[in-house]
C-alpha positions as CSV (number, residue, x, y, z in Angstrom):
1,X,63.7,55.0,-36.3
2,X,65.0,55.6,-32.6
3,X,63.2,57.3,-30.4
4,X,66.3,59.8,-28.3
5,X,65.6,61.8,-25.9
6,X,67.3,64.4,-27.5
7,X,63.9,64.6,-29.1
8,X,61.8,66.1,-26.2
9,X,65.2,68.0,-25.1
10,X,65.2,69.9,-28.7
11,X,61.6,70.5,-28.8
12,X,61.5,71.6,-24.9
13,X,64.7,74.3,-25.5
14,X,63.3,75.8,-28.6
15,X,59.6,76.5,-26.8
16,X,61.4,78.2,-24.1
17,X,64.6,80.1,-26.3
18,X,64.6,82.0,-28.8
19,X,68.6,81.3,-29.0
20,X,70.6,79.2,-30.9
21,X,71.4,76.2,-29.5
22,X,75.7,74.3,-30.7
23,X,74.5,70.1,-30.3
24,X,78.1,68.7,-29.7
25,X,79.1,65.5,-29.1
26,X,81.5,62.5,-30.5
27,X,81.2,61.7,-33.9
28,X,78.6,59.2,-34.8
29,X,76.4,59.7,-31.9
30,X,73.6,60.6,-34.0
31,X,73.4,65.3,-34.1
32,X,73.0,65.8,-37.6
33,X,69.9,63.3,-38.3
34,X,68.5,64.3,-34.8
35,X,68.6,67.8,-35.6
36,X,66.8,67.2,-39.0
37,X,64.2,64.8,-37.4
38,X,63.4,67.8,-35.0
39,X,63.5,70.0,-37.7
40,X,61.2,68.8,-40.2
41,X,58.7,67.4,-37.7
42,X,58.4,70.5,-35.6
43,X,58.9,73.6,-38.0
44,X,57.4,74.6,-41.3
45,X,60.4,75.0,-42.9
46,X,64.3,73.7,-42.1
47,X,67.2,75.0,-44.2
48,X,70.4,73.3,-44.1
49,X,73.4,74.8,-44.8
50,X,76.5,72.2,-44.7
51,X,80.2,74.3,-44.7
52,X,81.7,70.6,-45.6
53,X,79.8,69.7,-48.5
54,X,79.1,73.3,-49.6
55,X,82.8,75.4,-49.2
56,X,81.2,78.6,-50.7
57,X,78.9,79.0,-47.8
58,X,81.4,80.1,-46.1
59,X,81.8,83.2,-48.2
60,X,78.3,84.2,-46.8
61,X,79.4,84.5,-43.6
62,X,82.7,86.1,-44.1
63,X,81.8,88.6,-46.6
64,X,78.7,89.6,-45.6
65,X,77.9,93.2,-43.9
66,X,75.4,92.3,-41.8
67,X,73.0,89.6,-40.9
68,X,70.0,91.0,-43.2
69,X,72.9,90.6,-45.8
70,X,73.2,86.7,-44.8
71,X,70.1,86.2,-44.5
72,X,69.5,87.3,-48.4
73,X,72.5,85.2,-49.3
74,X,71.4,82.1,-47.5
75,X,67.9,82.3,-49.5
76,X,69.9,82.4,-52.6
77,X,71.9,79.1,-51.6
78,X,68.7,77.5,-50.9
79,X,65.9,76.3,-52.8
80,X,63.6,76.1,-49.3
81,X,61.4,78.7,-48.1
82,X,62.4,81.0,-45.8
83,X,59.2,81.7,-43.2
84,X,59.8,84.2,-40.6
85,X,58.7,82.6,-37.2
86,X,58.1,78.5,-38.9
87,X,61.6,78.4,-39.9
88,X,65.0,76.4,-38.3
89,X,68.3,76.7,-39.9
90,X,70.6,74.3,-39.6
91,X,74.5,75.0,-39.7
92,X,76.0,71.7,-39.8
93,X,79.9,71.2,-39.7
94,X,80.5,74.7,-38.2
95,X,84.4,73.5,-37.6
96,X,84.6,74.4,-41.3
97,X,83.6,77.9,-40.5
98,X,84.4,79.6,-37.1
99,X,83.1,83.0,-38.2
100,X,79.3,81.4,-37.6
101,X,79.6,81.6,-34.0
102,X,80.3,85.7,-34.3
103,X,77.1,85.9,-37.0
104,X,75.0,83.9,-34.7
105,X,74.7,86.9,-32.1
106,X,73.7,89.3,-35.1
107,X,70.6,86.5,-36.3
108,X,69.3,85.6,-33.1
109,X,69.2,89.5,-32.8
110,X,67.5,90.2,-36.0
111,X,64.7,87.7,-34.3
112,X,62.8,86.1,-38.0
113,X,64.0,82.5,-37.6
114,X,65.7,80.0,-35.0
115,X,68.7,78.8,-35.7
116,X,71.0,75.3,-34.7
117,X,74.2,74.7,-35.5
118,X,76.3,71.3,-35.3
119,X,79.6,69.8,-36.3
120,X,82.3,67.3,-35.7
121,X,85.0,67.2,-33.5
122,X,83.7,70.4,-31.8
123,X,84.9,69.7,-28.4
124,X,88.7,70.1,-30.5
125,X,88.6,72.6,-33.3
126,X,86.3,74.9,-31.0
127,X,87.2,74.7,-27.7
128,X,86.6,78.6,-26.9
129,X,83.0,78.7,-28.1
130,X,81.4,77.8,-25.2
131,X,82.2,81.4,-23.8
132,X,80.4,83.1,-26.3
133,X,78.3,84.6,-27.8
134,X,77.2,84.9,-24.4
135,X,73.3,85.3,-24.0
136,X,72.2,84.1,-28.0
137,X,73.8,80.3,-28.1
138,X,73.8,77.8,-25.4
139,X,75.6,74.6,-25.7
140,X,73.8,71.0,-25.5
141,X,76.0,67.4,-25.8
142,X,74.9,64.7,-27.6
143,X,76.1,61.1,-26.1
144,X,75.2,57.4,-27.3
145,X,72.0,55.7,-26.6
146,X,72.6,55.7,-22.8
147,X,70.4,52.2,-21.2
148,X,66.8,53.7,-20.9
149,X,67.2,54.6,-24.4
150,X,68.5,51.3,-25.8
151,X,66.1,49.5,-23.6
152,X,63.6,51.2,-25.5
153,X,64.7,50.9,-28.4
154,X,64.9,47.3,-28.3
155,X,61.3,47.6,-27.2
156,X,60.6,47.2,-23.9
157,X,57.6,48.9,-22.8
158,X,57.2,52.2,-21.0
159,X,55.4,50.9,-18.4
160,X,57.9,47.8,-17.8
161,X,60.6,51.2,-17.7
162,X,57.8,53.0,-14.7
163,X,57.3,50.4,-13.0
164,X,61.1,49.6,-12.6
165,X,61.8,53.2,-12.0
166,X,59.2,52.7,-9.4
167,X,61.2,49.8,-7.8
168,X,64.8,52.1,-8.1
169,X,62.5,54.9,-6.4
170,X,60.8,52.5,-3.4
171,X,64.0,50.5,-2.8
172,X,62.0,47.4,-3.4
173,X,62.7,44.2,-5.7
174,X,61.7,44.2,-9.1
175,X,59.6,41.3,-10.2
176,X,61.7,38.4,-10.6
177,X,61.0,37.5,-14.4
178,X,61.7,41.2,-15.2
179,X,64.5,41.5,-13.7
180,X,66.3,38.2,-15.4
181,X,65.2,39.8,-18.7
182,X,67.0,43.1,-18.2
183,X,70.1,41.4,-17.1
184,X,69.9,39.7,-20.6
185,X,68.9,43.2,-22.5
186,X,72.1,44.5,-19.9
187,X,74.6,42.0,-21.4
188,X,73.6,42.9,-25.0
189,X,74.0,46.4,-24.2
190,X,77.4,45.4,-23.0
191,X,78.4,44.3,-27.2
192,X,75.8,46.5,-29.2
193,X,76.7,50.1,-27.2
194,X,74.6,53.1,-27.9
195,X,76.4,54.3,-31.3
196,X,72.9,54.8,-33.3
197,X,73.7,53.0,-36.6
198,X,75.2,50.6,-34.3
199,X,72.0,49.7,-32.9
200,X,70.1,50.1,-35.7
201,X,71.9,47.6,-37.4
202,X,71.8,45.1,-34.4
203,X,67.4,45.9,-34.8
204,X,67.9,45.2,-38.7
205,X,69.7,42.3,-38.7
206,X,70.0,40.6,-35.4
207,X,73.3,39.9,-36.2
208,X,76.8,40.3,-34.2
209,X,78.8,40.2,-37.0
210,X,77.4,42.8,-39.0
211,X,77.2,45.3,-35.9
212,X,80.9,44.1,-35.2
213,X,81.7,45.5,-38.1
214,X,79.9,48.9,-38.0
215,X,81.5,49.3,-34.4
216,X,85.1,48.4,-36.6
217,X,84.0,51.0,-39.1
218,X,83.4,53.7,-36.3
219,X,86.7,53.1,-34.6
220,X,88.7,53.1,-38.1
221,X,87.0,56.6,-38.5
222,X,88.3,57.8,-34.4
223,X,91.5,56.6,-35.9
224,X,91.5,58.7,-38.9
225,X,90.8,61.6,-36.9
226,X,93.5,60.8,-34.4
227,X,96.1,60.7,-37.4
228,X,94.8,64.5,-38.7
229,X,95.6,66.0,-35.1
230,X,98.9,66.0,-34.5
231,X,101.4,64.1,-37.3
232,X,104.4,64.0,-34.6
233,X,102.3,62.8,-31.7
234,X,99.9,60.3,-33.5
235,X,101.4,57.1,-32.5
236,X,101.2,57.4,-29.0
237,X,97.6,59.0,-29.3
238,X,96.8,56.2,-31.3
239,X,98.2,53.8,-29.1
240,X,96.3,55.5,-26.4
241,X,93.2,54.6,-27.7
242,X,94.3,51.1,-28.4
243,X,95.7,50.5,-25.3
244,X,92.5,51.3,-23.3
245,X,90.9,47.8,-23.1
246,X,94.3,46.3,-21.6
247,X,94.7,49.0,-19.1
248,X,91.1,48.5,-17.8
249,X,91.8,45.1,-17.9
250,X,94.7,45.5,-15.6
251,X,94.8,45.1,-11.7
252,X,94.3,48.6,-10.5
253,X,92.6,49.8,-13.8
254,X,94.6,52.9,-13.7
255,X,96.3,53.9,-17.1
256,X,100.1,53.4,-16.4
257,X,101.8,56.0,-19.0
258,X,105.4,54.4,-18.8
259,X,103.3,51.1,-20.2
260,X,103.9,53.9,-23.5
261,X,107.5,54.5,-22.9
262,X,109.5,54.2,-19.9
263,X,110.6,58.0,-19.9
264,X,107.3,59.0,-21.0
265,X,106.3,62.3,-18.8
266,X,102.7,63.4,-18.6
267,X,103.1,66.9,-18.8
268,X,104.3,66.5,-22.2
269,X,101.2,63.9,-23.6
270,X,98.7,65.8,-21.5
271,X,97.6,67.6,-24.6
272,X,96.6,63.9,-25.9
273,X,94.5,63.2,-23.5
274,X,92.9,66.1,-23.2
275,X,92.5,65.9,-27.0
276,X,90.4,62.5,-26.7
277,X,88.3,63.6,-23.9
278,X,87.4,66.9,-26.2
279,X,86.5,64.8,-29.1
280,X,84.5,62.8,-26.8
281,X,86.7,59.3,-27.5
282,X,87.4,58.5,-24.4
283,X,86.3,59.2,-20.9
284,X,89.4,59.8,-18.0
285,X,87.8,59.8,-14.3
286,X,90.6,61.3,-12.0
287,X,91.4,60.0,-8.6
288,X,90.1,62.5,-5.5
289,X,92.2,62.5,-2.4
290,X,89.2,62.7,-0.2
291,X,85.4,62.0,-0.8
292,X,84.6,65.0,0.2
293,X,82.4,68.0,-1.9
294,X,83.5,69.7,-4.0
295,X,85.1,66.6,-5.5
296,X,87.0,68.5,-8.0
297,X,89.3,70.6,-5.2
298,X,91.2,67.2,-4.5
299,X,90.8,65.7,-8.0
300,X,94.7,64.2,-9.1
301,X,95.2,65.5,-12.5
302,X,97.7,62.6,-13.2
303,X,95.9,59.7,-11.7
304,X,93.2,58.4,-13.5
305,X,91.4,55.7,-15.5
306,X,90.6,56.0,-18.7
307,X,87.7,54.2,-20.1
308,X,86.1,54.3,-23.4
309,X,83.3,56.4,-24.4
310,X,80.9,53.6,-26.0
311,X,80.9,50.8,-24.1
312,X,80.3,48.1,-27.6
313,X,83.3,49.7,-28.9
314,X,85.1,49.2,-26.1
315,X,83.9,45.2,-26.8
316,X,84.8,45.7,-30.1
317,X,88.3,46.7,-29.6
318,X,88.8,43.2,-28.0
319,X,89.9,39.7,-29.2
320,X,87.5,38.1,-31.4
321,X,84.5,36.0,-29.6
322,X,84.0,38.2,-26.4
323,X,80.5,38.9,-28.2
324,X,78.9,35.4,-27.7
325,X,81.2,34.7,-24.0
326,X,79.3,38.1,-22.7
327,X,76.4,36.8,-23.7
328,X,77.0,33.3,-22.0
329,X,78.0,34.9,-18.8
330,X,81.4,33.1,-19.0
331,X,83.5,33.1,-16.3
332,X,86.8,33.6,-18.5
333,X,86.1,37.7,-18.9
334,X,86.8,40.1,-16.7
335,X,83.3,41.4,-16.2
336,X,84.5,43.8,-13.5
337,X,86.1,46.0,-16.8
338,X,83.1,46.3,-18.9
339,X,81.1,46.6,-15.8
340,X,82.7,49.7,-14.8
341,X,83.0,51.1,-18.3
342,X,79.1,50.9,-18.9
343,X,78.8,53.2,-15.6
344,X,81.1,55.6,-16.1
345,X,79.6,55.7,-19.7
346,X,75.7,56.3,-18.1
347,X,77.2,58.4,-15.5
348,X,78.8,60.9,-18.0
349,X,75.8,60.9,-19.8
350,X,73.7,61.9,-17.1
351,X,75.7,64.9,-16.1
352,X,78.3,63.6,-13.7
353,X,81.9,64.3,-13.6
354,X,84.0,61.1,-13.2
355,X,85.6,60.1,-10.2
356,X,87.3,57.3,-7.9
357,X,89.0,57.5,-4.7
358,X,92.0,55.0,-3.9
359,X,93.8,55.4,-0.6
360,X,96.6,52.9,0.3
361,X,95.1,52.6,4.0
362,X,91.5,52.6,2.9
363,X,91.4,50.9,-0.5
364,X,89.8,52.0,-3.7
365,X,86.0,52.9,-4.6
366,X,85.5,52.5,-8.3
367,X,83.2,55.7,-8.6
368,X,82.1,58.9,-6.3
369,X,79.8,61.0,-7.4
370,X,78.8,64.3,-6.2
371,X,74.5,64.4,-6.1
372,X,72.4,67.4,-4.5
373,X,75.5,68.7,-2.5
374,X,76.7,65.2,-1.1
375,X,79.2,62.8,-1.8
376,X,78.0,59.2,-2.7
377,X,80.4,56.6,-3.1
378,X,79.5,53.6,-6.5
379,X,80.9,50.5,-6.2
380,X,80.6,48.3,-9.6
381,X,80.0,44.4,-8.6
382,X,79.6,41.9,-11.1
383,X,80.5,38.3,-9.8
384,X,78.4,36.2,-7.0
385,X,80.7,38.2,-4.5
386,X,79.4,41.2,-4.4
387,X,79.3,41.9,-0.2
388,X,82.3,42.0,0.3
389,X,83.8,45.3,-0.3
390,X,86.7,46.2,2.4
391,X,87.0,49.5,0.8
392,X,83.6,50.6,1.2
393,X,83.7,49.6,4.7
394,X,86.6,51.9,5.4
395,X,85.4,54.6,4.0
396,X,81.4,54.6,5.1
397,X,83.2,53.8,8.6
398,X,85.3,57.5,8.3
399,X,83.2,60.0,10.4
400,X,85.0,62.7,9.1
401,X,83.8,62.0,5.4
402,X,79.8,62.3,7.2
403,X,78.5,59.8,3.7
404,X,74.8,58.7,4.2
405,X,75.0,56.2,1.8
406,X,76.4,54.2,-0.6
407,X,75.2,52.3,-3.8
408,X,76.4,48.9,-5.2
409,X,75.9,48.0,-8.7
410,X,75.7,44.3,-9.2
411,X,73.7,41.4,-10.7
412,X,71.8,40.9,-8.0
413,X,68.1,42.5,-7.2
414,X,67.1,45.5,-5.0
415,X,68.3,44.8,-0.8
416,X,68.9,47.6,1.4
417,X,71.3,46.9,4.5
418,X,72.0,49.6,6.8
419,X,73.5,52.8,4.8
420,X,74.2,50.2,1.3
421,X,72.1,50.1,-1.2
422,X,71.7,46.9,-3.4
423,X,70.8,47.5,-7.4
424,X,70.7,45.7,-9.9
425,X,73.3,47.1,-12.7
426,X,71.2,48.2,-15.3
427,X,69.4,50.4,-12.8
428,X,72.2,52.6,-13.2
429,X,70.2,54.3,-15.8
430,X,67.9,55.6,-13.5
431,X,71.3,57.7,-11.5
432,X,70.2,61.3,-12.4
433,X,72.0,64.6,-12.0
434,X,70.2,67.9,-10.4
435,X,70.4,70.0,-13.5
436,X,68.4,73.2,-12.4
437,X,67.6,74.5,-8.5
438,X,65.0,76.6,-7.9
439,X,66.2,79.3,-5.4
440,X,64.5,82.4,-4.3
441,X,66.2,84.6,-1.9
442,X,65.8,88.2,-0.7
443,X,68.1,90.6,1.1
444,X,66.7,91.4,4.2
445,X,67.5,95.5,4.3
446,X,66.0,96.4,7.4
447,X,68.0,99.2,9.3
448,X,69.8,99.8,6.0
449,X,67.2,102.2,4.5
């Protein structure tokens, strides 16, 4: 079994909250059998209620009165205990019944057991929830095994992990035989992806094929999902998510909407887009006009690159055989492509909102990312070429941006020069986002009273 991280996260929320906790995320990334794992390791009972499999569940939240009325309802549908204070109850494919999300206030009120709820698609068929019900159900994402996970899971060592943390932390090389084994683990990471049954098959079987195919399987099912949203606009959404390895492929990586149609206007496909960021397909990082915080007040809503959301689908979705030339190194792929993908993939996971800048004068940065209030420019490297980077220069060489310093993801080992910092690419994984920020301050009232 893989060991997530959404493990600890589960077991840390539900110590501290007595709320209900929504686990989104992209289909396939693993909520529903994370949720049980947590459920029946950590709880003396868990009751699962599925609204797909199990229609008339619905009816109990509909037609009931009140939540002790649920709760009476819910012991009849079940055939597991229900232990005030031991017990989790799982909703699973909430999408099938909004009305949940209004009964969840009334449960978490009436205090006798915790309560989770998952689904798919959640990001689309319930894009209000997050609003409510304010102050009884926060909102956690699931993503795919990001690198530290799959490094793990492939079973390198925890202290191999510290003591290369330790290296990311000190700025110092990591030892030299490590570091060519990473690189190796990096390049499989680049096929396999983070999907779970992905990787689990790849453990299983050690075969390409065979996780080629689960990867195939996944995308058929992002397609079928793509033909239930909107029957009119499905061809170009479709074509959308097809067309995402050539555009990344192309020159400026940009995706280029008249490469759809000519008169194509992006006020009228915006809803697509938006549609396959929701349902966590595909990941669009918007150009800024200025590297400058807060990122988002000069983000270009119409310029942007759109990369996929797993970076072994996005290997997948090209022509047979890239599998075994990633693995060789070969110089006949575009590395820079995947590269960048398996970034933007970690960053997202991590907490960041995707960026780039690209100024005609200056050049173009492949990421910016905003970290403990300042701007930090990313620039992806992976040939033998990796110091030369005009468009760094220009822009760590603008006083009026004031950036301390940069980061460049490449193959090489750690090396600080100046303001740039040297990393090796998969320590990427180590890129974390302030989540919570401890601030106390007091009015100071004197002469007021």
């Amino acid at each position: 079994m893989l060991n997530r991280k959404i493990y600890k996260q589960l077991e840390e929320y539900y110590k501290q909250n007595k709320k209900a906790l929504l686990l989104t995320g992209a289909r396939q990334t693993g909520k529903s059998f994370s949720i049980r794992h947590f459920g029946t390791t950590h709880f003396d009972s868990f009751v699962e209620i599925n609204f797909l499999e199990n229609p008339d569940a619905k009816d109990i939240i509909s037609d009931a009165k009140d939540s002790s009325d649920i709760l009476m309802r819910l012991s009849v549908l079940t055939d597991k205990p229900l232990i005030e204070g031991k017990t989790l109850i799982f909703f699973d494919e909430v999408q099938e019944c909004p009305e949940i999300v209004t009964a969840i206030k009334f449960l978490v009120e009436e205090g006798s057991y915790q309560y989770i709820l998952s689904g798919s698609l959640l990001g689309v068929e319930l894009n209000d929830l997050r609003s409510e019900p304010v102050g009884y159900m926060d909102v956690k994402e699931l993503f795919p095994l990001d690198l530290e996970e799959f490094f793990m899971a492939l079973g390198v060592g925890n202290n191999i992990i510290d003591n290369v943390r330790l290296a990311w932390q000190q700025k110092k090389p990591v030892d030299s035989f490590v570091h060519g084994k990473l690189m190796d683990l990096f390049r499989l990471y680049l096929i396999v992806g983070g999907m779970p049954a992905v990787v689990q098959k790849y453990i299983d079987t050690n075969n390409l094929q065979e996780v080629l195919n689960e990867q195939q399987s996944i995308i058929r099912l992002y397609k079928r999902d793509i033909a239930k949203y909107d029957k009119n606009n499905k061809l170009y959404l479709e074509e959308i998510f097809d067309m995402i390895p050539a555009e990344l492929n192309a020159k400026n990586k940009r995706f280029i909407l008249k490469n759809l149609n000519e008169n194509i206007k992006f006020s009228r496909y915006e809803n697509s887009f938006i549609w396959m960021k929701d349902a966590g397909v595909a990941l669009p990082t918007y150009n800024v006009e200025e590297p400058v915080v807060p990122l988002m007040l000069s983000r270009s809503r119409n310029l942007f690159k759109l990369y996929q959301s797993d970076i072994g689908l996005l290997a997948a979705q090209y022509a047979d055989g890239i599998q075994l030339r990633i693995l060789a190194n070969s110089d006949d792929i575009n590395f820079g492509s995947v590269y960048e993908n398996a970034v933007a993939q970690e960053l997202h996971s991590h907490g960041f909102d995707l960026y780039y800048f690209n100024s005609k004068k200056q050049g173009e940065l492949d990421f910016v990312i905003e970290k403990d209030g300042k701007v930090i420019p990313i620039e992806v490297k992976s040939g033998k070429d990796y110091q030369r980077h005009n468009a760094l220069s220009n822009v760590m060489g603008n006083k009026d941006y004031g950036i301390e310093q940069a980061y460049i993801f490449c193959n090489d080992n750690v090396r600080e020069t100046e303001r740039l910092l040297y990393l090796p690419i998969y320590m990427v994984m180590f890129l974390e986002r302030q989540t919570t920020i401890n601030i106390v301050y007091k009015v100071d009232l004197s002469g007021l009273q």
